[in-house]
Backbone bond lengths (Angstrom), bond angles and torsions (degrees), N, CA, C in turn:
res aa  C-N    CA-C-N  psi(-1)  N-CA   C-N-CA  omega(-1)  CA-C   N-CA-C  phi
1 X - - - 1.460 - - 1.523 110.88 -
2 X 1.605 122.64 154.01 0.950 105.76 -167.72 1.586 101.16 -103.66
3 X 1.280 118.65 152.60 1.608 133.18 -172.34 1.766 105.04 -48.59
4 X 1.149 112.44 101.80 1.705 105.64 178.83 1.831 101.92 -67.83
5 X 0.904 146.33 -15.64 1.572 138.41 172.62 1.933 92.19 -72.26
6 X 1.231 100.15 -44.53 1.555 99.40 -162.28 1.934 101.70 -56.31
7 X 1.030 91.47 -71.18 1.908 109.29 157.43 1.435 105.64 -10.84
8 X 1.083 106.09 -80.24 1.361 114.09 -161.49 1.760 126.27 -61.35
9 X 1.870 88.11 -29.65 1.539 100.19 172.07 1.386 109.06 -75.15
10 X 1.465 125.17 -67.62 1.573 115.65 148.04 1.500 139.31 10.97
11 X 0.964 89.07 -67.44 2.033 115.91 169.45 1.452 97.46 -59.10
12 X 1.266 122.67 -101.98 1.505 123.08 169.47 1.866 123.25 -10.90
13 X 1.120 78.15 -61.66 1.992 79.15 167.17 1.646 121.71 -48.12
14 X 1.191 101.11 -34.66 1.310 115.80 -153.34 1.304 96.93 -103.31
15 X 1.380 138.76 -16.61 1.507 136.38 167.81 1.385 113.58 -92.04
16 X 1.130 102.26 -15.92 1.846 105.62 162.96 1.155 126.45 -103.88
17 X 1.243 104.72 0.49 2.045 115.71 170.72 1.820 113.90 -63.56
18 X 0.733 130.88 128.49 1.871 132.47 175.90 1.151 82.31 -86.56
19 X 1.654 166.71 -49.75 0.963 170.65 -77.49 1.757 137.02 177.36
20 X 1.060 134.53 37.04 1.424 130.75 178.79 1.635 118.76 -66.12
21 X 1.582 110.14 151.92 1.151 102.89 172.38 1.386 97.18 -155.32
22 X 1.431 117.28 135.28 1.613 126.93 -153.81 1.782 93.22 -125.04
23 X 1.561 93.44 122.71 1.769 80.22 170.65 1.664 103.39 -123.54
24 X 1.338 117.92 121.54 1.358 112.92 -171.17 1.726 106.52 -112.15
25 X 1.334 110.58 164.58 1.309 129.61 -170.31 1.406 119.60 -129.45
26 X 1.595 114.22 -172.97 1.606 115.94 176.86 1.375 114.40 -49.47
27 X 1.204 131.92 -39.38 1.753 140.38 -167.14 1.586 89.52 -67.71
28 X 1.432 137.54 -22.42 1.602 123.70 -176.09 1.445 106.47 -78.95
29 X 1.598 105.57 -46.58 1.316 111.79 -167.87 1.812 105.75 -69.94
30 X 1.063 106.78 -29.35 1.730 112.85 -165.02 1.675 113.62 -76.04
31 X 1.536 116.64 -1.46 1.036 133.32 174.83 1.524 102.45 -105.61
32 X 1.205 142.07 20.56 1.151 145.05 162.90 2.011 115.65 -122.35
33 X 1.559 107.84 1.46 1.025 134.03 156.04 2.047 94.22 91.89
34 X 1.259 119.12 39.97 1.036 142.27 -165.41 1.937 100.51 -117.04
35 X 1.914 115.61 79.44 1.244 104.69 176.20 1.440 137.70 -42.78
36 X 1.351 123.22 153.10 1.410 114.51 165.14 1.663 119.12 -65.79
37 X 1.198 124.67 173.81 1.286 120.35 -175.58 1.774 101.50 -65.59
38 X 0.698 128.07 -72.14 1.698 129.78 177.57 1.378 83.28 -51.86
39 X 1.271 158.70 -156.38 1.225 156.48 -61.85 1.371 103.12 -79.57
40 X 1.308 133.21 1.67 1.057 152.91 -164.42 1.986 92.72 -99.90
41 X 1.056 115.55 -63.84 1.409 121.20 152.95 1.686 107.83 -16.65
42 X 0.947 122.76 87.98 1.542 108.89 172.99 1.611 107.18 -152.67
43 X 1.406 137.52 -152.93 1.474 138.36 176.31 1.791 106.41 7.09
44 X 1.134 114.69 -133.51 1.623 130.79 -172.82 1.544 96.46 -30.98
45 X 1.536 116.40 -58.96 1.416 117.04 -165.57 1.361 117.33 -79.86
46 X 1.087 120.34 9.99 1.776 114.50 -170.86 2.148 87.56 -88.81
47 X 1.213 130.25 1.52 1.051 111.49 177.15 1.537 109.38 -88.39
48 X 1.103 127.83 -9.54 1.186 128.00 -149.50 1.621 91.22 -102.54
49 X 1.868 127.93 166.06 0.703 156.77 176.87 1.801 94.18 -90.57
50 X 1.474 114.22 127.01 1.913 108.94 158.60 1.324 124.03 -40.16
51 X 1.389 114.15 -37.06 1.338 112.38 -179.17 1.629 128.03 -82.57
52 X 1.521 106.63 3.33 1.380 127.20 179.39 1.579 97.26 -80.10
53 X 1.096 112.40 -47.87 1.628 112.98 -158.91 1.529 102.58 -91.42
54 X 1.426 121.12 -26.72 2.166 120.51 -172.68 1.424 89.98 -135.96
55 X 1.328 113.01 70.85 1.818 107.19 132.79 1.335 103.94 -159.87
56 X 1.027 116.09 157.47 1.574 122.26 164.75 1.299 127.17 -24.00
57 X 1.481 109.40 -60.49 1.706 121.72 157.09 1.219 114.53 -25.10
58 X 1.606 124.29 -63.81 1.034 150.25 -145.03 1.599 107.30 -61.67
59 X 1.753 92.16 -57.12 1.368 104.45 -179.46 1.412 115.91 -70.25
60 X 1.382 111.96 -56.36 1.630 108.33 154.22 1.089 129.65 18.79
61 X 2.033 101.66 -87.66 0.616 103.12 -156.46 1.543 116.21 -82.73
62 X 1.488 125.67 -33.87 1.295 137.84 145.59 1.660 134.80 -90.12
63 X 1.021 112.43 83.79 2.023 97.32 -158.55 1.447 101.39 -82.27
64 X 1.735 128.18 -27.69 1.320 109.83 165.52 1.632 113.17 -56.76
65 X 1.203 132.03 -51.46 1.715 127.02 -177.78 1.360 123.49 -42.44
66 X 1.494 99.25 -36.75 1.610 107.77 -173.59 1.651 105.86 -84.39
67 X 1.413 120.11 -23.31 1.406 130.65 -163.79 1.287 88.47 -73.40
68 X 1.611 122.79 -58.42 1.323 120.88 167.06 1.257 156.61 -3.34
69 X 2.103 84.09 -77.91 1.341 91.22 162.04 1.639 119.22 -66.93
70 X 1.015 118.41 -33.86 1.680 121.39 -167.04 1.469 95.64 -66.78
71 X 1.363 134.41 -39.05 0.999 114.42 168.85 1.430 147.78 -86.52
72 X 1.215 99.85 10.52 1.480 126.12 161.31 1.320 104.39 -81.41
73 X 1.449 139.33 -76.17 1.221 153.51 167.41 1.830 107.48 -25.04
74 X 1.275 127.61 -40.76 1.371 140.41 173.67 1.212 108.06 -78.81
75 X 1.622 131.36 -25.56 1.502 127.37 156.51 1.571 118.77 -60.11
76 X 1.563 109.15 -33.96 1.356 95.05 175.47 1.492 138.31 -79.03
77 X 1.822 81.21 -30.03 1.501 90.54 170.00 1.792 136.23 -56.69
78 X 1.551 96.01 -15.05 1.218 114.29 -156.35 1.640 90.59 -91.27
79 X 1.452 132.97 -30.76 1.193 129.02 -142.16 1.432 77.97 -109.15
80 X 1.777 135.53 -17.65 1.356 127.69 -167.98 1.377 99.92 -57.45
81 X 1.710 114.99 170.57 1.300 108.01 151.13 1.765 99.30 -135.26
82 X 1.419 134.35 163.52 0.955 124.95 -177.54 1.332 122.93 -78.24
83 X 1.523 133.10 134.63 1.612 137.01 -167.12 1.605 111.46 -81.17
84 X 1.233 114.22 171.04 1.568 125.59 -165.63 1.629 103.12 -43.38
85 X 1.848 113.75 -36.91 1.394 104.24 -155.15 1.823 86.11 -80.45
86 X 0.663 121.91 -57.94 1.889 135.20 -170.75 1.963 76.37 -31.88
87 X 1.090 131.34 -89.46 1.214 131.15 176.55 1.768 138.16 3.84
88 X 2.062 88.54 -69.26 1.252 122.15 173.55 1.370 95.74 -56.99
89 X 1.336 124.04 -59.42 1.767 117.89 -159.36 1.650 120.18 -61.96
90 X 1.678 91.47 -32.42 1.397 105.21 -158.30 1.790 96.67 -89.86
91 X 1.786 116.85 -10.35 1.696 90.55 164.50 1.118 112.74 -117.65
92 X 1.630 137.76 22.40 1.245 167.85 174.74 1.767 78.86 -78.79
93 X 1.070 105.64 -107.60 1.792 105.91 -176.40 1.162 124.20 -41.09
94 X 1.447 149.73 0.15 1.372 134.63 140.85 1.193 100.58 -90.04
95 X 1.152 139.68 7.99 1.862 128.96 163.63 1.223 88.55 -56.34
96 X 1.716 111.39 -60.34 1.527 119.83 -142.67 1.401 105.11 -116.51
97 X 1.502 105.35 83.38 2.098 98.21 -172.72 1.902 97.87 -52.09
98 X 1.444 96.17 -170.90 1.250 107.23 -157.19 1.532 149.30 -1.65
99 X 1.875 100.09 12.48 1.553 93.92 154.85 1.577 140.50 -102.54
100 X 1.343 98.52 15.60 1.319 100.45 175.23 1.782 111.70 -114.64
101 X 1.637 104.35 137.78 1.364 109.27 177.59 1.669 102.98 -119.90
102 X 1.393 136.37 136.66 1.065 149.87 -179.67 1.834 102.35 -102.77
103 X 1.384 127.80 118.36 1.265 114.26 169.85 1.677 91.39 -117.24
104 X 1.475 141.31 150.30 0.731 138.64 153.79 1.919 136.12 -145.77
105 X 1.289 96.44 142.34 1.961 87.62 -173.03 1.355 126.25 -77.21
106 X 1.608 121.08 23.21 1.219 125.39 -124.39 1.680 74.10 -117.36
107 X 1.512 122.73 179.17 1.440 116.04 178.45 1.297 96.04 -155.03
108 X 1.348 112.62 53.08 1.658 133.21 -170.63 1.561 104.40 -139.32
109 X 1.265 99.94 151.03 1.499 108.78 175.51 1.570 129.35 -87.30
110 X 1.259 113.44 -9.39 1.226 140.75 164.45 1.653 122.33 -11.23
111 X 1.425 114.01 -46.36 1.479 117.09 177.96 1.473 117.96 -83.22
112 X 1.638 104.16 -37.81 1.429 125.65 153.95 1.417 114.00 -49.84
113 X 0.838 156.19 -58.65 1.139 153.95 177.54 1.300 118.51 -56.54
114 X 1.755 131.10 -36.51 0.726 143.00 170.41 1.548 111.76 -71.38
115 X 0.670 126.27 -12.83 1.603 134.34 175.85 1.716 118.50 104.44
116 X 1.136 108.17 4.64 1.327 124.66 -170.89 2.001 93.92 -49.70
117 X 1.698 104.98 126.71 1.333 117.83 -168.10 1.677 95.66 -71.97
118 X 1.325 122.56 -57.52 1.426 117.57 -163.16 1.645 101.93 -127.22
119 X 1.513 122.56 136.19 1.307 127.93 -168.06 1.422 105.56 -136.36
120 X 1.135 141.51 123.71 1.719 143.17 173.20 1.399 89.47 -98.29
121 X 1.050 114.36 126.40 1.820 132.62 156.88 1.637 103.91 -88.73
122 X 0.999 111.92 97.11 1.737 102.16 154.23 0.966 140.91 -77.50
123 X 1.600 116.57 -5.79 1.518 126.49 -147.80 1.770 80.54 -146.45
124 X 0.801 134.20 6.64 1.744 130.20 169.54 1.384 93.27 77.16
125 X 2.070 93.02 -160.46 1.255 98.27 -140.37 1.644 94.11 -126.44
126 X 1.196 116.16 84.48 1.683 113.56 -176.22 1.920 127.07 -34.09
127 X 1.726 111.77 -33.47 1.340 95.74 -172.56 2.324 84.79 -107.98
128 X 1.502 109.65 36.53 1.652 97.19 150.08 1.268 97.45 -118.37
129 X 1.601 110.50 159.14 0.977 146.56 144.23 1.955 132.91 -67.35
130 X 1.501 112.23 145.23 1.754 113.10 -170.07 1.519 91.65 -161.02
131 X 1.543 100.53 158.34 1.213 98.71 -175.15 1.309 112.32 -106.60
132 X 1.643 120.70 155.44 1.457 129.27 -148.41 1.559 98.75 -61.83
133 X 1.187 111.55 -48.70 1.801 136.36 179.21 1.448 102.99 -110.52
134 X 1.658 100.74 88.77 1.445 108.21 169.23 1.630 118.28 -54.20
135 X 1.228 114.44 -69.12 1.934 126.88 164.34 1.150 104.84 -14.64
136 X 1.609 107.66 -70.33 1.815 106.47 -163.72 1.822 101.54 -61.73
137 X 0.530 150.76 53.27 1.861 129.06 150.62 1.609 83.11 -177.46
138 X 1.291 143.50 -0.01 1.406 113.31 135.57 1.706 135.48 -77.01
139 X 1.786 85.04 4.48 1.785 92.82 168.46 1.934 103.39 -102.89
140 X 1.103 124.29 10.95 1.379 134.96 -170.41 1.255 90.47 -110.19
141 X 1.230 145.62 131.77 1.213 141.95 167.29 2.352 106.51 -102.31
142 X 1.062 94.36 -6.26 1.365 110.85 159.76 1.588 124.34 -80.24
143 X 1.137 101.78 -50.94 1.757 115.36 166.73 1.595 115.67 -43.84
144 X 1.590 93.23 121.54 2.121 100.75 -168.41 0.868 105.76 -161.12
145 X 1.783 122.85 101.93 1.336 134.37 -168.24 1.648 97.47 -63.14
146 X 1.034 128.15 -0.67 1.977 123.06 -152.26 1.909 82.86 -104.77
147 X 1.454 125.64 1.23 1.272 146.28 -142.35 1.586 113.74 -138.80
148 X 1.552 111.23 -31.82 1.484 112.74 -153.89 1.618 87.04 -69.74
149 X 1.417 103.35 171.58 1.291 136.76 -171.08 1.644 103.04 -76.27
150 X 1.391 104.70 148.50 1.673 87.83 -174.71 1.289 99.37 -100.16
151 X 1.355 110.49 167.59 2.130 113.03 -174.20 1.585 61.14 164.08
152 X 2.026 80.13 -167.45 1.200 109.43 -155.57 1.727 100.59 -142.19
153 X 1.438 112.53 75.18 1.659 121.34 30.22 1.435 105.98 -106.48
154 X 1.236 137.37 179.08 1.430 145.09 179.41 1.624 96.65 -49.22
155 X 1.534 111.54 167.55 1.638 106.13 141.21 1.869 97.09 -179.86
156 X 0.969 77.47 171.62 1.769 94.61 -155.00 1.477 111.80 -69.86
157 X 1.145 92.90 123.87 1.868 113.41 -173.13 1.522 105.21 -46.60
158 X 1.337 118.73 -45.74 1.588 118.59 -173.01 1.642 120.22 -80.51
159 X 1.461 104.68 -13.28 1.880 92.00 172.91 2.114 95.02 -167.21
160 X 1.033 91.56 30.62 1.502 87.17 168.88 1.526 130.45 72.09
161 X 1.083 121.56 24.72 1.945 129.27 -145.35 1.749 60.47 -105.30
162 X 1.519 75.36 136.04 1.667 109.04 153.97 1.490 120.32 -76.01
163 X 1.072 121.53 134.43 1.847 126.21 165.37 1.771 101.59 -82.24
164 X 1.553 108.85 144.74 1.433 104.20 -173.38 1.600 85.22 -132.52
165 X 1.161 98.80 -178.46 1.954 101.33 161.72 2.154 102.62 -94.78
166 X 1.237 92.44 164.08 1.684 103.31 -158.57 1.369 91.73 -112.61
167 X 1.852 113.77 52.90 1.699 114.21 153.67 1.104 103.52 -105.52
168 X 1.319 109.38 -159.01 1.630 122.71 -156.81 1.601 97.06 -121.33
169 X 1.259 136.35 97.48 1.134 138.20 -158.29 1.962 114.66 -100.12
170 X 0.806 114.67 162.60 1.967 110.20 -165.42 1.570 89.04 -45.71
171 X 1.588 111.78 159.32 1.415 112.41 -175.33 1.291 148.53 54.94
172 X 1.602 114.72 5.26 1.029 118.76 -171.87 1.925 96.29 -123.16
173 X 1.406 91.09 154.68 2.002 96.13 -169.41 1.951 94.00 -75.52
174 X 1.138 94.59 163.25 1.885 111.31 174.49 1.698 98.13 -84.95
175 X 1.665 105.02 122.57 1.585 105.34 150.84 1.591 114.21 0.21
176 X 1.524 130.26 115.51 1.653 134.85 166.91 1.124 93.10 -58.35
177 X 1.398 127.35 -55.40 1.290 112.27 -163.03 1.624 130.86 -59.56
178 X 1.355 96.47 -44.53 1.583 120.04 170.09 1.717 125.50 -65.32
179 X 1.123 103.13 -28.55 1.724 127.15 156.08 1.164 91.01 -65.38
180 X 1.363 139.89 -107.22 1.479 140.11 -141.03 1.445 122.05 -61.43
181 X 1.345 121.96 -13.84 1.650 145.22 140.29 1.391 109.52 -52.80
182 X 1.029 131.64 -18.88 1.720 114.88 -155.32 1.642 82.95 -117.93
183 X 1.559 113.74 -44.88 1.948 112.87 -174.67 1.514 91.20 -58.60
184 X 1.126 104.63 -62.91 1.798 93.66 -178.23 1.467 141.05 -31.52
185 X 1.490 95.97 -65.29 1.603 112.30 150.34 1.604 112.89 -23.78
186 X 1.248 105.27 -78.55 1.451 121.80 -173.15 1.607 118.96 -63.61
187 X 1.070 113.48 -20.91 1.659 121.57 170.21 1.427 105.62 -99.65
188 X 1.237 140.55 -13.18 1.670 119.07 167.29 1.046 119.43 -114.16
189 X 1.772 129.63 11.85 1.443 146.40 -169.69 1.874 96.19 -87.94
190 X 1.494 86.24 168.68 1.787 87.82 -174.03 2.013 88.65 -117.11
191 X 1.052 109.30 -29.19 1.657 116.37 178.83 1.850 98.95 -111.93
192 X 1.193 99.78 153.18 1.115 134.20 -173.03 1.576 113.43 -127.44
193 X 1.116 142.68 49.22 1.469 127.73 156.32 1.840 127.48 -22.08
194 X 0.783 111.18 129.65 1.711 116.12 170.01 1.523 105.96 -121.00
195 X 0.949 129.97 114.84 1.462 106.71 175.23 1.853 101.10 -140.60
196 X 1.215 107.38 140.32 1.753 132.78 -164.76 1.148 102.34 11.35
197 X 1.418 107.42 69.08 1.552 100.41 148.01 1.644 102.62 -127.62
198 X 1.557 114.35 159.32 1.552 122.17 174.82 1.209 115.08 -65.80
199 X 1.501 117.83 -22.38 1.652 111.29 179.05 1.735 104.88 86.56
200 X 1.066 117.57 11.15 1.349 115.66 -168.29 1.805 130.98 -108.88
201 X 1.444 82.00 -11.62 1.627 102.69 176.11 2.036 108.34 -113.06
202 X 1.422 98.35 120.69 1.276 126.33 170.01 1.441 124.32 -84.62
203 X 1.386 121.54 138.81 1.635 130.54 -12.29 1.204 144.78 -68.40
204 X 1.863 98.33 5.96 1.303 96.85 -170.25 1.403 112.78 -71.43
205 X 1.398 115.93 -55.64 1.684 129.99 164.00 1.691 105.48 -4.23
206 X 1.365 116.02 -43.09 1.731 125.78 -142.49 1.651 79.70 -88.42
207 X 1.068 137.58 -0.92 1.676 131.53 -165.15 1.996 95.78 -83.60
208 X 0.981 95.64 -73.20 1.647 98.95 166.20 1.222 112.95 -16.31
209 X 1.326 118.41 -75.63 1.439 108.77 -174.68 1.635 121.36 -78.12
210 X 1.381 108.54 -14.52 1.026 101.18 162.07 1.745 132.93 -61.81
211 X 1.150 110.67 -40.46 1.255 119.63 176.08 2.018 105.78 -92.32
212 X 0.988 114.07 8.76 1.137 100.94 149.00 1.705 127.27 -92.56
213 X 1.247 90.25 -30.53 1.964 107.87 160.45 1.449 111.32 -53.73
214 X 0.915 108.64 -29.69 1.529 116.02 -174.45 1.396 122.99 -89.12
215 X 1.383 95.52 -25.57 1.831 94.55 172.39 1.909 111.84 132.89
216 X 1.364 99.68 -2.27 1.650 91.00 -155.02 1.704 92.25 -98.84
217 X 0.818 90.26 172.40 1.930 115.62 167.50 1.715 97.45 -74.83
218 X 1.171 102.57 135.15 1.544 114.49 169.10 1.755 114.12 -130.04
219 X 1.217 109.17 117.35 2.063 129.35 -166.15 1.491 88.44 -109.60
220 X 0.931 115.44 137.60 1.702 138.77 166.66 1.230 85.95 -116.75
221 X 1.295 126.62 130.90 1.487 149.99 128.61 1.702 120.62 -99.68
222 X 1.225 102.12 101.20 1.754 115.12 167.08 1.333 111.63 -173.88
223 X 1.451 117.95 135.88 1.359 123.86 -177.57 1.742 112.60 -79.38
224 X 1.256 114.46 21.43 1.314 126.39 158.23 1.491 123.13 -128.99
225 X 1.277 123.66 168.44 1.393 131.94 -169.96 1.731 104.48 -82.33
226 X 1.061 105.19 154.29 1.915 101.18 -165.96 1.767 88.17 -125.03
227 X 1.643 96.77 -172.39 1.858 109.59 161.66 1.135 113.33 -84.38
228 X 1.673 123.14 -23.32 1.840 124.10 -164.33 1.446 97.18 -121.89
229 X 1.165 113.26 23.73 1.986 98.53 150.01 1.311 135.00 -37.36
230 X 1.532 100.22 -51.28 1.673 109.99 171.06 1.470 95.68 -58.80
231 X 1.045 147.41 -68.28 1.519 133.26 -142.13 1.846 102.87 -76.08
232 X 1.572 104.80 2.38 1.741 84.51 170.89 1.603 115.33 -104.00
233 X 1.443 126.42 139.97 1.145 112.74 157.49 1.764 128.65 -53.96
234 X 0.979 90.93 -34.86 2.167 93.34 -170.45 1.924 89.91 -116.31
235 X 1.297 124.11 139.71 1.105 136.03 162.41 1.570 109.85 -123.46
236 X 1.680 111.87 111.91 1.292 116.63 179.39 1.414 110.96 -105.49
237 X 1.550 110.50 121.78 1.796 103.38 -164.63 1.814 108.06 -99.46
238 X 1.157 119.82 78.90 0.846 117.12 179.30 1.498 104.69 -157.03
239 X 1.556 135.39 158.26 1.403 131.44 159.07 1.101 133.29 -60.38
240 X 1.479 107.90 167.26 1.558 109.75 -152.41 1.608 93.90 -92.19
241 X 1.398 116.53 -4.53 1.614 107.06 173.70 1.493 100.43 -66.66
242 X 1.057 123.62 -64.85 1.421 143.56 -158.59 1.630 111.86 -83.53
243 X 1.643 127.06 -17.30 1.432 106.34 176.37 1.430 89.57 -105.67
244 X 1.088 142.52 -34.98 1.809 147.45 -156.41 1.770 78.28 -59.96
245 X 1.311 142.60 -112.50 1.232 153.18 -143.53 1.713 95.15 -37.98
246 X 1.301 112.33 -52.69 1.513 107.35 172.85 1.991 114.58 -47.37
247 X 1.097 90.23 -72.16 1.290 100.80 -177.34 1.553 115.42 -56.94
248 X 1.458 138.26 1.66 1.660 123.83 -155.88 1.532 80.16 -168.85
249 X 1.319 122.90 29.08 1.840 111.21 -169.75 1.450 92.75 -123.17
């Protein structure tokens, strides 16, 4: 259960913040019955290595397999719907226009849907599309993924560019733009939300401590143990279905 003093101090923090910034993870989405990337690994795909199915290589080397999986993975997302906390956040922040910032690693539409006013994608956008070789068919002024040829995966009638999905796959840097939105967020906020993520994937992980450098209160919400525990003051062990509506209701 989660600490009702803890709750309550939380709450208070958070109604006197000019500033919040919530960074959520797989544990948000996985309560909407939306797997994590490994648990997602299961039947046909549990043979495969992660890096077969999300990196460049991957696709490379097979682009029907990987088209596959993504489009299996884009069936679920589609049938998800967003849970109480996706809810809680998203009418918490139109109470209060411009103090709430949402950064999240999630590659689901979930907060969006919920009405959530402002959302940072770090990890892209699982049901868009980009092309494998951005350069090549932005030097084609003919080249138009809204156009490519269908297969599996699509690719462009005029010089062959593969269509990929438009996440952030092993080895590749996070959106500048979406990075330097989320440090921001997290360096001028007075609260800090964490909610179900492991803390284990970089740079996002580095937000925590960043905004604890900065001055704010830092809340872990997850009913499991993470990597950035130490960097929160309040640790609430419970899910973000069930403490978000508590905590922001």
């Amino acid at each position: 259960m989660v600490d009702p003093q803890a709750l309550a101090a939380v709450r208070r923090a958070l109604e006197e913040a000019q500033r919040v910034a919530v960074l959520t993870g797989a544990g948000m989405s996985a309560e909407s019955g939306i797997p994590t990337f490994r648990d997602a690994l299961t039947g046909l795909w549990s043979r495969f290595d992660p890096e077969d199915l999300a990196s460049e290589q991957g696709f490379r080397a097979d682009p029907a397999r990987v088209w596959d999986w993504y489009a299996q993975r884009r069936d679920g997302v589609r049938r998800a719907r967003p849970n109480a906390g996706h809810e809680a956040l998203a009418a918490w922040g139109r109470a209060r226009p411009g103090r709430l910032c949402v950064v999240t690693q999630n590659v689901d539409d979930l907060h969006q849907r919920a009405g959530q006013p402002e959302v940072v994608r770090l990890h892209g956008d699982i049901l868009a599309d980009r092309w494998l070789d951005g350069a090549a068919c932005r030097e084609r002024p003919r080249c138009d993924a809204a156009s490519a040829a269908a297969g599996r995966p699509p690719r462009c009638a005029q010089c062959g560019n593969l269509v990929r999905p438009a996440v952030v796959w092993f080895g590749e840097m996070l959106p500048a733009a979406a990075l330097q939105r989320a440090q921001e967020a997290a360096a001028e906020c007075q609260v800090l939300l964490v909610v179900g993520t492991s803390g284990a994937v970089w740079p996002a992980a580095g937000l925590a401590s960043l905004a604890r450098r900065s001055g704010a209160r830092v809340v872990i919400v997850n009913p499991h143990e993470s990597e950035i525990d130490a960097e929160a003051h309040v640790v609430l062990r419970g899910t973000a279905a069930t403490t978000l509506p508590a905590l922001l209701g």
